[in-house]
C-alpha positions as CSV (number, residue, x, y, z in Angstrom):
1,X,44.6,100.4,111.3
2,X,48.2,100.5,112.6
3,X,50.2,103.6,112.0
4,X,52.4,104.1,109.3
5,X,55.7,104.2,112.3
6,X,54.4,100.9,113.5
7,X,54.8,99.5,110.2
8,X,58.1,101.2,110.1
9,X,59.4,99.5,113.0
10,X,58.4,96.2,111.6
11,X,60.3,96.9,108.4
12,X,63.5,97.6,110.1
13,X,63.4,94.9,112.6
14,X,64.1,92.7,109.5
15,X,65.6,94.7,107.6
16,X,68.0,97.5,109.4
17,X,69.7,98.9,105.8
18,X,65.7,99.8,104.9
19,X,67.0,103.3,104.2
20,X,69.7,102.0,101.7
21,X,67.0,99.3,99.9
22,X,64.7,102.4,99.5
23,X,67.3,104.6,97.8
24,X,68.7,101.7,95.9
25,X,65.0,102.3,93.6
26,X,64.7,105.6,91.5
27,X,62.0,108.0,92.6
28,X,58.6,108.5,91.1
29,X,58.7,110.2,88.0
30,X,57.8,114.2,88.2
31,X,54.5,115.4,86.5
32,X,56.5,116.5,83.3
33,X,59.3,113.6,83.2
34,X,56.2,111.5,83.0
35,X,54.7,113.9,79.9
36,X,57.9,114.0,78.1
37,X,58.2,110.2,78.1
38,X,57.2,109.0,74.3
39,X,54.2,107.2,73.6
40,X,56.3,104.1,71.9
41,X,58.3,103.7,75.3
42,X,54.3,103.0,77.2
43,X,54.0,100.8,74.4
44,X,57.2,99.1,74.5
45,X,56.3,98.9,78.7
46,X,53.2,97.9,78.1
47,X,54.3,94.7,76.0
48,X,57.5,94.1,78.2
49,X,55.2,93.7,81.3
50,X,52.3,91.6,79.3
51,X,55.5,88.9,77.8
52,X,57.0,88.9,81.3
53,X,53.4,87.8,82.6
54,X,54.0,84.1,84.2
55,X,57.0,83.6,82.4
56,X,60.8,84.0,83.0
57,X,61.7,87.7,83.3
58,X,65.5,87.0,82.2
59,X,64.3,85.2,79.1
60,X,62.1,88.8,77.7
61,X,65.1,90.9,79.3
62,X,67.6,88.9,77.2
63,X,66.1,88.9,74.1
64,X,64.2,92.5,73.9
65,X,66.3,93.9,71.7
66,X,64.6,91.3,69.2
67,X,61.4,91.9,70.3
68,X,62.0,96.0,69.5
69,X,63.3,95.1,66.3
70,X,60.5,92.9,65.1
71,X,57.9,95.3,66.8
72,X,59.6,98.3,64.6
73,X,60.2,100.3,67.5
74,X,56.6,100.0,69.0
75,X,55.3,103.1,67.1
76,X,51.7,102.9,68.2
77,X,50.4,104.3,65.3
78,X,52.0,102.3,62.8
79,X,51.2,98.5,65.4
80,X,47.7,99.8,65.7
81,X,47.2,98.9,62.0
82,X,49.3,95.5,61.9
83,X,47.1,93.0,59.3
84,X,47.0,89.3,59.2
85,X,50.1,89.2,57.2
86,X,52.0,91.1,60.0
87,X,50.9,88.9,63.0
88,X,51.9,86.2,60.9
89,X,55.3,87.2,60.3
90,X,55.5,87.8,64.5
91,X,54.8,84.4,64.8
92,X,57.6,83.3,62.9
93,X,60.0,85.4,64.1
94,X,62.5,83.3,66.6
95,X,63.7,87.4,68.1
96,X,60.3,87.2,70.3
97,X,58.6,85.0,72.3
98,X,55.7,83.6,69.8
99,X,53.0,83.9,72.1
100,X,50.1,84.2,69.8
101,X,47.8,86.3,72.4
102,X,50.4,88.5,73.6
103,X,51.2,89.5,69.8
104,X,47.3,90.5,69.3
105,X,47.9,92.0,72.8
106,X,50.3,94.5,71.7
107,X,48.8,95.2,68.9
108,X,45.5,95.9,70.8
109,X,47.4,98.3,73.4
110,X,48.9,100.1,70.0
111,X,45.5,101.1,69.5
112,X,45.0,101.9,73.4
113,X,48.2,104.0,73.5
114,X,47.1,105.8,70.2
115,X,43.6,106.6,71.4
116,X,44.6,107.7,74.8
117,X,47.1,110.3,73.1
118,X,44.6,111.6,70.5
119,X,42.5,112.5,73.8
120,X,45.2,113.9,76.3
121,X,47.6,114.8,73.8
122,X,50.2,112.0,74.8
123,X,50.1,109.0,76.7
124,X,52.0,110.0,79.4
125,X,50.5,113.4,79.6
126,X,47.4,111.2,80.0
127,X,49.4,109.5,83.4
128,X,50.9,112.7,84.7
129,X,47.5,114.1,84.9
130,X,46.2,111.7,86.4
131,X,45.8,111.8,90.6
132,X,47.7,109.6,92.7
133,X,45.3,108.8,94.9
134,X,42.9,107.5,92.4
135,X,45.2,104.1,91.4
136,X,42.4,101.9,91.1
137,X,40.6,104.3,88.7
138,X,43.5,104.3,86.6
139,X,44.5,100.6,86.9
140,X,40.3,100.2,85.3
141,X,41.2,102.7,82.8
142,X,43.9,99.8,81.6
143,X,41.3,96.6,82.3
144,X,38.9,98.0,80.2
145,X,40.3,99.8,77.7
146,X,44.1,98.2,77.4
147,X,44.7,94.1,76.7
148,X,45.9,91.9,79.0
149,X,46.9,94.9,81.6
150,X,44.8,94.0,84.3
151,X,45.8,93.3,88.0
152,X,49.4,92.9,88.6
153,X,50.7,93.3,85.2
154,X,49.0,97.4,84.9
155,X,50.6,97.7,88.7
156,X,54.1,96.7,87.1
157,X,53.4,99.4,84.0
158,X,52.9,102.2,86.3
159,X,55.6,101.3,88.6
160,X,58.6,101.1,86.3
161,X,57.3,103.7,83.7
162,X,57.7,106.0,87.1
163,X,54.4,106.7,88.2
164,X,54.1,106.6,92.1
165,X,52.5,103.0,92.1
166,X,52.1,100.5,94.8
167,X,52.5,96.6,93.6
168,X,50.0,94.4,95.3
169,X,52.3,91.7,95.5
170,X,52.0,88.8,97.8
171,X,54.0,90.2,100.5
172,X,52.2,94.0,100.2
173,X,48.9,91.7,100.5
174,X,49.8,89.9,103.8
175,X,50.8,93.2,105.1
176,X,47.7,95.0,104.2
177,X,45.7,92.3,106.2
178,X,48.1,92.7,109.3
179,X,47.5,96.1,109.3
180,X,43.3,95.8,109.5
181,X,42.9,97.0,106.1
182,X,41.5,94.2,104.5
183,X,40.6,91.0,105.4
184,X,42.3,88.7,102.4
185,X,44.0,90.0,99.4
186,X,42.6,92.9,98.1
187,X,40.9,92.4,94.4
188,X,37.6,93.7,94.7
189,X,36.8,97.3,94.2
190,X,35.7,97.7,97.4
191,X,38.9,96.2,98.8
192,X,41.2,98.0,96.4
193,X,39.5,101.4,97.7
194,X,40.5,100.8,101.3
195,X,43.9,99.8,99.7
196,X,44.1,103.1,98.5
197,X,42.6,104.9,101.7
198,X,45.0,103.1,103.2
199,X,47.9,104.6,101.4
200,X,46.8,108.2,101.5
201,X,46.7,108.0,105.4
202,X,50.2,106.6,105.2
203,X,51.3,109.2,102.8
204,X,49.7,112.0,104.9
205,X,51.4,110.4,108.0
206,X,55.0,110.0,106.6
207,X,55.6,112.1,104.0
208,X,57.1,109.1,101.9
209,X,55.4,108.4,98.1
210,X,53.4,105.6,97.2
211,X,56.0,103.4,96.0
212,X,58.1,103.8,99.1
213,X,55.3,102.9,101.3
214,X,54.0,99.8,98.9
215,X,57.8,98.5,99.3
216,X,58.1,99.1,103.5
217,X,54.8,97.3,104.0
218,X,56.7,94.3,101.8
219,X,59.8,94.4,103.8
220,X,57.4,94.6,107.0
221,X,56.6,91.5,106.3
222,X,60.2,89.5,106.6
């Protein structure tokens, strides 16, 4: 396993501004920041993150106004009971993307949201609470119990709803495997619990978060 000042080094052999791209992202949220966040923005997150899923990011940044208008703000309690009738209108409405699953999607993670919040007291009490070196826990919390937020797409709702998230993205992957971690991609639970091994060493070593360490080991890569 190299050392996190190996990996470092790599980074700013191709990148020498690597302190400027860091600071150019905002920090990890704080325990309460994360609490005091409403349970309609995770929603609203959430279905960003599920519409941007192999599509064209610009094209759901352009038109979400329309998308919170017809979703009526993303009050989770109030999707969590859209009927026939309402899934319908959706589907007619030129505001959103009319993605048929992704609808039922957000209306399914209205009732994940809702549930979560009824338990912990608020959704993003629910995240705050929850330990950062247990990301694959959480990211199964969201496979089972969310729609459509598996793999990369629960990665990108932790990361800009501001819990300290690493993004396995293709670059991260590569890096991984140059470091001895894994030996492909990680996917499997076994894989994704060196991943995180990985990153608690590498937070122990350099005092940087989890999100800081996820983008380094991209920019290590070129």
């Amino acid at each position: 396993m190299k050392s996190f000042v190996q990996i470092e080094d790599e980074a700013r052999t191709h990148h020498p501004d690597l302190e400027a791209r860091l600071a150019a992202h905002s920090p990890p949220k704080s325990a309460s920041e994360l609490a005091d966040i409403p349970d309609d923005r995770w929603l609203s997150l959430m279905t960003r993150s599920v519409f941007q899923a192999g599509f064209v990011w610009k094209v759901i940044e352009a038109k979400w106004d329309g998308f919170e208008a017809a979703f009526a703000g993303f009050d989770p309690a109030r999707l969590s009971f859209y009927a026939d009738e309402d899934v319908d209108r959706l589907l007619g409405d030129a505001r959103i993307v009319r993605n048929g699953q992704k609808i039922m999607a957000t209306i399914a993670n209205a009732g994940f949201v809702t549930e979560i919040a009824a338990e912990h007291g608020s959704f993003g009490r629910f995240l705050a609470d929850w330990p950062v070196n247990d990301q694959p826990g959480l990211l199964d919390v969201f496979k089972k119990r969310g729609s459509r937020l598996a793999g990369m797409t629960g990665q990108y709702v932790l990361r800009f709803g501001g819990w300290d998230a690493w993004i396995l993205s293709k670059d991260v992957g590569t890096a991984l495997v140059r470091a001895g971690i894994v030996d492909k991609a990680p996917s499997s639970k076994s894989a994704l619990a060196k991943t995180q091994a990985a990153f608690d060493a590498w937070r122990e070593e350099s005092g940087r978060s989890q999100s800081e360490i996820s983008r380094i080991l991209a920019l290590s890569v070129g």
